[in-house]
C-alpha positions as CSV (number, residue, x, y, z in Angstrom):
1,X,5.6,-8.2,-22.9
2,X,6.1,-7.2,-19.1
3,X,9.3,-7.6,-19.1
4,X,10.0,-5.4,-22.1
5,X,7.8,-2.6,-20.7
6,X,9.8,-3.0,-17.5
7,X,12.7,-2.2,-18.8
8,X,11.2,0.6,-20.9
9,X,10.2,1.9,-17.6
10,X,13.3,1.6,-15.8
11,X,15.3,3.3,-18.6
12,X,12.9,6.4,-18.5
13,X,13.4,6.1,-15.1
14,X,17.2,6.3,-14.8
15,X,17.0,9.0,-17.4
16,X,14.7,11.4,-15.4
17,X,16.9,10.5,-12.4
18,X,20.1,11.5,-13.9
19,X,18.3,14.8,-15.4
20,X,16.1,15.9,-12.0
21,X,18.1,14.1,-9.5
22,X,16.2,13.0,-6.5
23,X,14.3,15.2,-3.5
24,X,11.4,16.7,-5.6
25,X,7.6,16.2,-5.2
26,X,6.2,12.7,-6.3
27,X,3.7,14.3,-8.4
28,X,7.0,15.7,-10.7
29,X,8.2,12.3,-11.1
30,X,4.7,11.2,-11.9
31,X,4.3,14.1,-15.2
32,X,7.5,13.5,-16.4
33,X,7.7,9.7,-16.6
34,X,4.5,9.9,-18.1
35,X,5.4,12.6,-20.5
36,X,8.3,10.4,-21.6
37,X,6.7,7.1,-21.6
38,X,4.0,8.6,-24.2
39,X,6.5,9.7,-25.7
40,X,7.7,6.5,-26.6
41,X,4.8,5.8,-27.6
42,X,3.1,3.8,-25.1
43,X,-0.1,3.9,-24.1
44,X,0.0,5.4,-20.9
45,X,-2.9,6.1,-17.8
46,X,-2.6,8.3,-15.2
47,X,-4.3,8.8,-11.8
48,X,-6.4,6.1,-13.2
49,X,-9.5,5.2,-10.7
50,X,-9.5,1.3,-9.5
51,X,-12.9,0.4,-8.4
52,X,-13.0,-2.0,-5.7
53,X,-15.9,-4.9,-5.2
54,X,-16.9,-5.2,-1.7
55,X,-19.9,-7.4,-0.9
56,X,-20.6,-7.8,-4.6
57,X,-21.1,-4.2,-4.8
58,X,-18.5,-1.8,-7.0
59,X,-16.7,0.8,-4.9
60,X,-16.8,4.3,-6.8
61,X,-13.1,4.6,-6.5
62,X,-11.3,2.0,-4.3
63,X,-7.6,4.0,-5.3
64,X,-6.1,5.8,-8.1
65,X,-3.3,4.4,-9.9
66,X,-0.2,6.8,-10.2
67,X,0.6,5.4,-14.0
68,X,-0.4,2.0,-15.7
69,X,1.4,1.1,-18.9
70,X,-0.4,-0.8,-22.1
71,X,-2.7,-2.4,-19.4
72,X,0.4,-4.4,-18.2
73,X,2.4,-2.8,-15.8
74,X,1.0,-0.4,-12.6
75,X,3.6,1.6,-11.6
76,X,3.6,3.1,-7.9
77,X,5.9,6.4,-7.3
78,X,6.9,7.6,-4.2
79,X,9.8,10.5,-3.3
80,X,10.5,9.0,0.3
81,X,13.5,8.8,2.5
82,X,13.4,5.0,2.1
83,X,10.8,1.9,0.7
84,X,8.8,0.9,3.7
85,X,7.8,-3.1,3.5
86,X,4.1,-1.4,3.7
87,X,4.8,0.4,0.4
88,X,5.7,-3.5,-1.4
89,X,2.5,-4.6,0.2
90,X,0.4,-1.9,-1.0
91,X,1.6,-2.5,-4.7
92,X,1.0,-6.3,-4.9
93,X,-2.6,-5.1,-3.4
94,X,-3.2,-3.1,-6.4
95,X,-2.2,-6.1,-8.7
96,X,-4.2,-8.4,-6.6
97,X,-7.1,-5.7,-7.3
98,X,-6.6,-5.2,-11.0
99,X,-5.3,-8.6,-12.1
100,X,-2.0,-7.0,-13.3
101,X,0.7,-9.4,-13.2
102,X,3.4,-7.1,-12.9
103,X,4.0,-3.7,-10.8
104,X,7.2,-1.3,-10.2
105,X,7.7,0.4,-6.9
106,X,10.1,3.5,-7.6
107,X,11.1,5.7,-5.4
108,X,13.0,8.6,-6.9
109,X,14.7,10.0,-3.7
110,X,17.7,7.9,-4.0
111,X,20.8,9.1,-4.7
112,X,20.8,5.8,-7.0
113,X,17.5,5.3,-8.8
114,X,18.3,1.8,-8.7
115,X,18.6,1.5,-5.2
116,X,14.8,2.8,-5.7
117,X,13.3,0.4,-7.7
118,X,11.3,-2.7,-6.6
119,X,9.4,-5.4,-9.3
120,X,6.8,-6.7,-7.4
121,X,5.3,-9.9,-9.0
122,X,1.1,-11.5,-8.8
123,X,1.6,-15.1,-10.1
124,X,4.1,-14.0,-12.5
């Protein structure tokens, strides 16, 4: 089921890309893939809070979430000059955190969105 919701993903993706182009604000990225992913019909949370357990004690808010799909898939979005190693790291944190299995990295300012797009695995 990953898999197929990656690929949903990625097409939204490359269609937003090829519509927007890259350079705009994260949070852009963030409405409209969200916008078109519901409107696929999947079930879709955004800016969703991640409570964190430290010393068997639940964190309020460890991090927010930019988008998680069916429960299956965190995405992380970023509009940077390029992916930093740190960014990779930070998203298999978050799967570590939530149990997802799978998470997409995009960054839309690419001039090719797939050039922008890392699948970053937790025991998948």
């Amino acid at each position: 089921m990953e898999n197929y919701l990656a690929k949903a993903i990625v097409d939204a993706c490359f269609h937003i890309h090829v519509k927007l182009g890259p350079g705009l604000f994260e949070s852009l990225y963030e409405e409209v893939l969200n916008y078109e992913l519901c409107k696929q019909g999947f079930l879709v949370k955004r800016q969703h809070p991640i409570p964190v357990i430290w010393d068997n004690t639940e964190m309020d808010l460890g991090f927010r979430a930019d988008l998680i799909v069916e429960d299956l898939v965190l995405i992380e979005l970023k509009s940077v000059k390029a992916l930093e190693p740190v960014h990779k790291k930070q998203v298999l944190t978050y799967l570590k955190l939530t149990g997802f299995k799978l998470g997409l990295l995009i960054n839309f300012n690419e001039a090719l969105i797939k050039n922008g797009i890392a699948r970053i695995v937790n025991d998948l």
